[in-house]
Every structure is written in structure tokens, then in C-alpha cells.
VEXDREN-2710 file (C-alpha; in Angstrom, 1 decimal):
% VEXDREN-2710
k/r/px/py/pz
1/UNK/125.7/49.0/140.7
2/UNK/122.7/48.5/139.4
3/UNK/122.0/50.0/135.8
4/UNK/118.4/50.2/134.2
5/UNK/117.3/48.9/130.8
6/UNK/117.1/51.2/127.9
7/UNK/113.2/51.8/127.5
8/UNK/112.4/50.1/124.1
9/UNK/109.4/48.7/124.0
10/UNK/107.1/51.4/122.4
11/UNK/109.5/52.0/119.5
12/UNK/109.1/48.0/119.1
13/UNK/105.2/48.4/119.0
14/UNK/105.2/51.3/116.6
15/UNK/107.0/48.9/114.3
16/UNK/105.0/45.5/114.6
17/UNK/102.1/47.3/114.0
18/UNK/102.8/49.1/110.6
19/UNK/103.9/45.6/109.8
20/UNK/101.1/43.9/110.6
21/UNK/99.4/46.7/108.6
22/UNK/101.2/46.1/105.9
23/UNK/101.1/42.1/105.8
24/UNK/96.9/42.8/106.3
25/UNK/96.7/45.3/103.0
26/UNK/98.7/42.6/100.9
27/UNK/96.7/39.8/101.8
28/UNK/93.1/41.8/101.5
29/UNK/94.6/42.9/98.0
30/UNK/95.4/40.0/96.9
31/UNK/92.1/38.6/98.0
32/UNK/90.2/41.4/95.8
33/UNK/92.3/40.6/92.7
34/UNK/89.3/38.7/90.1
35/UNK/90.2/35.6/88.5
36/UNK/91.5/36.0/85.0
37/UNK/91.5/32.5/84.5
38/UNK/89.5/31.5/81.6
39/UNK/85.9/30.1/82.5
40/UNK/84.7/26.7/81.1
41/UNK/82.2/27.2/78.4
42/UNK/78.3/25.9/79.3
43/UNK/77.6/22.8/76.1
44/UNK/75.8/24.0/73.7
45/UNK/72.7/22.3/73.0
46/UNK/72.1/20.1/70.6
47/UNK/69.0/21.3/68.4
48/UNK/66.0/18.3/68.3
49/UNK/65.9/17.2/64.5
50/UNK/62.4/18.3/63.1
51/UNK/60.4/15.5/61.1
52/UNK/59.8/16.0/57.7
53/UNK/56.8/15.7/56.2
54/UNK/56.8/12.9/53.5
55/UNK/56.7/14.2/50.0
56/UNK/52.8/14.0/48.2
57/UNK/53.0/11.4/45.4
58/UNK/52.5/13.0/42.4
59/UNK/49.3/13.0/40.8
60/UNK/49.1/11.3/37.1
61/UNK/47.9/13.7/34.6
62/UNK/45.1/12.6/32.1
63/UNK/46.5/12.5/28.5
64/UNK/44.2/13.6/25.5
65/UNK/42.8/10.5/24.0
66/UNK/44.4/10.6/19.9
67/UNK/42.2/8.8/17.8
68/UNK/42.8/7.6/14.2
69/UNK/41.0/9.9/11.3
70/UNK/38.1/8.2/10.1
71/UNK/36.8/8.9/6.2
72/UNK/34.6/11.1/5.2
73/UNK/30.6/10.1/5.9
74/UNK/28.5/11.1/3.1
75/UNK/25.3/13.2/5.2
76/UNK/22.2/10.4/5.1
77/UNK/24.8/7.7/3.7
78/UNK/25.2/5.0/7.1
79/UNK/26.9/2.1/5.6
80/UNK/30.2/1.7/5.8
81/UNK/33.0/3.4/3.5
82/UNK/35.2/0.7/1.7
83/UNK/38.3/1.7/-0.4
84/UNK/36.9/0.2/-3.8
85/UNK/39.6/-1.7/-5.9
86/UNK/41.4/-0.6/-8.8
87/UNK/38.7/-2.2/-11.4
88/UNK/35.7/-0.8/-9.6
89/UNK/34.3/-3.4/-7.6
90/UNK/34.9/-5.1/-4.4
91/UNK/36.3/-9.0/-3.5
92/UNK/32.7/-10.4/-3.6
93/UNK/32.0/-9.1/-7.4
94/UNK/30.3/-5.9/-6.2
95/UNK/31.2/-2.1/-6.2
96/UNK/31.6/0.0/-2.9
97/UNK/28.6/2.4/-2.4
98/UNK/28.7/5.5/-4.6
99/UNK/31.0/8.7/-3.3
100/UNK/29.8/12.5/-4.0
101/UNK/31.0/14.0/-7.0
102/UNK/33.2/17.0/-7.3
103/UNK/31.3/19.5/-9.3
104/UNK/32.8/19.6/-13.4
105/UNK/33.5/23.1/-14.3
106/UNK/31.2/25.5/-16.0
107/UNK/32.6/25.2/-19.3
108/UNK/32.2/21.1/-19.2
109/UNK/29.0/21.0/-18.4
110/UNK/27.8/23.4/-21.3
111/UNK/29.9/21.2/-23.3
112/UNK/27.7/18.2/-22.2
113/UNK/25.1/19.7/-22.6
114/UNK/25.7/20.5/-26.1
115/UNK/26.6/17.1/-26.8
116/UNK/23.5/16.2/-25.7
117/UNK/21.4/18.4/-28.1
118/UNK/23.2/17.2/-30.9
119/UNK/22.3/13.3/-29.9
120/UNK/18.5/14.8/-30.2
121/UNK/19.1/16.8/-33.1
122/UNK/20.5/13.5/-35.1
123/UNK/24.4/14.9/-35.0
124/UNK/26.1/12.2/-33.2
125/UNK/29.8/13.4/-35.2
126/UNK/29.1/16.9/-33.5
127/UNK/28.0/15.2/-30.2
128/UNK/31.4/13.2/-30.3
129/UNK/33.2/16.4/-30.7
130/UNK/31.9/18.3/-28.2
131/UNK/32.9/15.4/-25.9
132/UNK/36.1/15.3/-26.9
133/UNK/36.6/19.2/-26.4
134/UNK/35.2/18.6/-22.9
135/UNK/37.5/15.5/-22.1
136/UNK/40.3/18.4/-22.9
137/UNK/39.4/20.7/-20.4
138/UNK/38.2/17.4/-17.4
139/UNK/39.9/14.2/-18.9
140/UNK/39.1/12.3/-15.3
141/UNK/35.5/13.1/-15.4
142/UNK/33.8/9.2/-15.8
143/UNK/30.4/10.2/-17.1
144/UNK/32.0/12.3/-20.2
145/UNK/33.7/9.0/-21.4
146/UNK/30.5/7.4/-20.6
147/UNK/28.8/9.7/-22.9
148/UNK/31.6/9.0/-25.5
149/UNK/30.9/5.6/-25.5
150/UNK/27.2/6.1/-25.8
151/UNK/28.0/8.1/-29.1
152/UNK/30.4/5.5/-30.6
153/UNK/27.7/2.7/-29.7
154/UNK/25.3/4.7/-31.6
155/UNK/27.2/5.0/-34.8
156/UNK/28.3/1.5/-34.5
157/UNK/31.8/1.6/-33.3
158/UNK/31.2/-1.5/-31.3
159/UNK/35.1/-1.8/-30.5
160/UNK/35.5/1.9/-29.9
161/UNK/32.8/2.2/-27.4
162/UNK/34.1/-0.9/-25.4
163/UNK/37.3/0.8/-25.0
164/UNK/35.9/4.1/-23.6
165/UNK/33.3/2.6/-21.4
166/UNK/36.4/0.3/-20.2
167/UNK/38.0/3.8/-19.2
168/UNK/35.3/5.1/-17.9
169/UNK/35.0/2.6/-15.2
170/UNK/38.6/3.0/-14.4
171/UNK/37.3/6.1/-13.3
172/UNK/33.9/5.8/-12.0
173/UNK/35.6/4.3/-9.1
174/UNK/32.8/3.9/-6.1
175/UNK/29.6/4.9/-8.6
176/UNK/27.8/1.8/-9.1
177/UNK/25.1/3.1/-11.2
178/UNK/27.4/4.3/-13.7
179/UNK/29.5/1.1/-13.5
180/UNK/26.0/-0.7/-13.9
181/UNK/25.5/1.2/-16.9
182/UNK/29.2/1.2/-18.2
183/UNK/29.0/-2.9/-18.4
184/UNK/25.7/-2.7/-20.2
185/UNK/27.1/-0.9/-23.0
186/UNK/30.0/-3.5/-23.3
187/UNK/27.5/-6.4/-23.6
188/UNK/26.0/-4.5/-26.7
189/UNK/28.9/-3.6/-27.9
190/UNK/30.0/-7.6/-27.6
191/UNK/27.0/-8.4/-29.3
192/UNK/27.2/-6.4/-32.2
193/UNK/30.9/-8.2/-32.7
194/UNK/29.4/-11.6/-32.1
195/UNK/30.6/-12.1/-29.0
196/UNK/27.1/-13.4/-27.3
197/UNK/29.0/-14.7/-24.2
198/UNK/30.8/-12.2/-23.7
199/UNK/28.0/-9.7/-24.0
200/UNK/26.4/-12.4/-21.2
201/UNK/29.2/-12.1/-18.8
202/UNK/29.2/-8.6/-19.2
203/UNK/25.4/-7.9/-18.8
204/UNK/25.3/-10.5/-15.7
205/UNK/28.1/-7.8/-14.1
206/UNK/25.7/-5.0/-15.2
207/UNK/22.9/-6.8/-12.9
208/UNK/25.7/-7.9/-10.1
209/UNK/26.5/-4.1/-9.9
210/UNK/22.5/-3.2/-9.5
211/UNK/21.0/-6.2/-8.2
212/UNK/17.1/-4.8/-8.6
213/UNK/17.6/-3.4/-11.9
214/UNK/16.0/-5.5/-14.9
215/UNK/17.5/-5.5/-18.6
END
């Protein structure tokens, strides 16, 4: 007897293909998944060093010249100012050229000025006194022991008016004239003690002091 097969086949189909459907959707999923994986990173350029511009040299700044202070020039006066020694005169024998004269005060020149009237009027003692008050009030002032001495000389106080025309040079300092003059009354004064020589040596640095000056 011959027995027929069970008909299976279409229930065999309608399996494989939801199969197949299924094994397609995996693969096409996994196929759209993205790539988690980290990327490499692109090297980052290196930046080109930029030259530098050499530094300017700096530029020397003129300094102020310092000069030394000169002396004093006397207006009109163009020879040149020497410091004059202690005694007056220089290493060759002669005096520096004469400075400018601080002005005495008022009352010393009234003084003087009496001193002088009383010479004319005969009054040497009151002359001398007058001085004397004046050498009170300006005892630096040269030309009022000059004046002293003159008076002395005149009453014949040869040793006395050495002595004060001695101090007046001291103090005359740079004024050859009065130097000059100063030197002649020691040579009198010398020669009323005797002492021709010395009254000589002292008129020959009179004449040193004022070369064109006669007497």
C-alpha cells in the first residue's frame, strides 16, 4: 500500500524566510552602528619662530661740560689775577696788580676826612685821634694806618711810623701804589734814625713796586 508524504514544505518556507529576515536586520544593524572608537588626532603645527629685531644701541648722552671757577676780573683790568703773598709782593720782588676796594663805611670816611683837616689846620695830635677812632670802627682798612703813619712821621715818631706803615702793607695786599708809598715812608723814617741803608733798601722797594715813579 502505498501511503503519501505529509505536505510540509510551505510550513518549511514560512520559516526559512523569517529567518533569513531576521539574520538580514542583524547584519544591516550592525552595519549602521558608528564607530565609537576614538579618532587619531591631526599634529598640531608647529608655529614658525619669528625673528627678532636686534636691539638699537643706545645712544650716549652729552654731559654738561663743569669747568673750574675762575676769579673775579676787574672791568678794563686784562692782566692776569695772581694770589699776592703774605708780605705784599710777588716771587720776583713785585706786587700783584691792585684789587677794587670795598667801600669804608660812612662814619670812617668822615673820620678821614677830619683827620685830614686837622693835618691842614697844624693839629697833627687831633689828626692822630681821629685815626685812631676810625681804626675802631674799620681796623683792616690799609690806607687809615697809612694815614697814621703819615701823622707819626710828621711829629717825628720815626719808629712809630715804621711800625704802622709795616701794618699797613700787611694789609694793602694787591695795591701797589699804596705799598709804593708805604715803603717810602719807612726809608724816611730809617733816615731820621740813621739808618741810611736801610732807608736805601727801603726806597729801592718803593721804586721796585712803581717802576716809573721818581723820588
Amino acid at each position: 500500500m502505498h501511503l503519501e508524504e505529509p505536505f510540509v514544505r510551505p510550513r518549511d518556507r514560512s520559516i526559512r524566510y523569517p529567518a533569513a529576515l531576521l539574520v538580514v536586520l542583524i547584519l544591516s544593524g550592525c552595519a549602521a552602528v558608528p564607530d565609537m572608537r576614538p579618532q587619531p588626532r591631526a599634529p598640531v603645527p608647529t608655529p614658525t619662530p619669528v625673528p627678532q629685531e636686534p636691539a638699537p644701541a643706545p645712544v650716549p648722552v652729552p654731559q654738561p661740560e663743569v669747568r673750574a671757577p675762575q676769579a673775579p676780573v676787574i672791568a678794563g683790568d686784562t692782566r692776569p689775577q695772581r694770589q699776592a703773598p703774605p708780605n705784599g709782593t710777588d716771587t720776583m720782588g713785585q706786587a700783584p696788580p691792585a684789587a677794587a676796594r670795598v667801600p669804608p663805611p660812612p662814619a670812617v670816611v668822615a673820620l678821614a676826612g677830619d683827620a685830614d683837616r686837622h693835618m691842614a689846620d697844624g693839629q697833627p695830635e687831633r689828626a692822630a685821634a681821629a685815626l685812631e677812632r676810625a681804626l675802631r670802627i674799620a681796623p683792616d682798612d690799609a690806607r687809615l694806618w697809612h694815614q697814621l703813619a703819615m701823622v707819626r712821621l710828621h711829629q717825628g715818631a720815626a719808629g712809630e711810623a715804621e711800625s704802622l706803615a709795616a701794618k699797613s702793607n700787611s694789609l694793602a695786599r694787591s695795591d701797589r701804589a699804596l705799598q709804593s708809598d708805604n715803603w717810602r715812608i719807612i726809608a724816611q723814617a730809617r733816615r731820621l734814625r740813621g739808618d741810611e741803608r736801610g732807608a736805601l733798601e727801603a726806597l729801592e722797594r718803593a721804586r721796585a713796586l712803581q717802576p716809573g715813579r721818581t723820588g
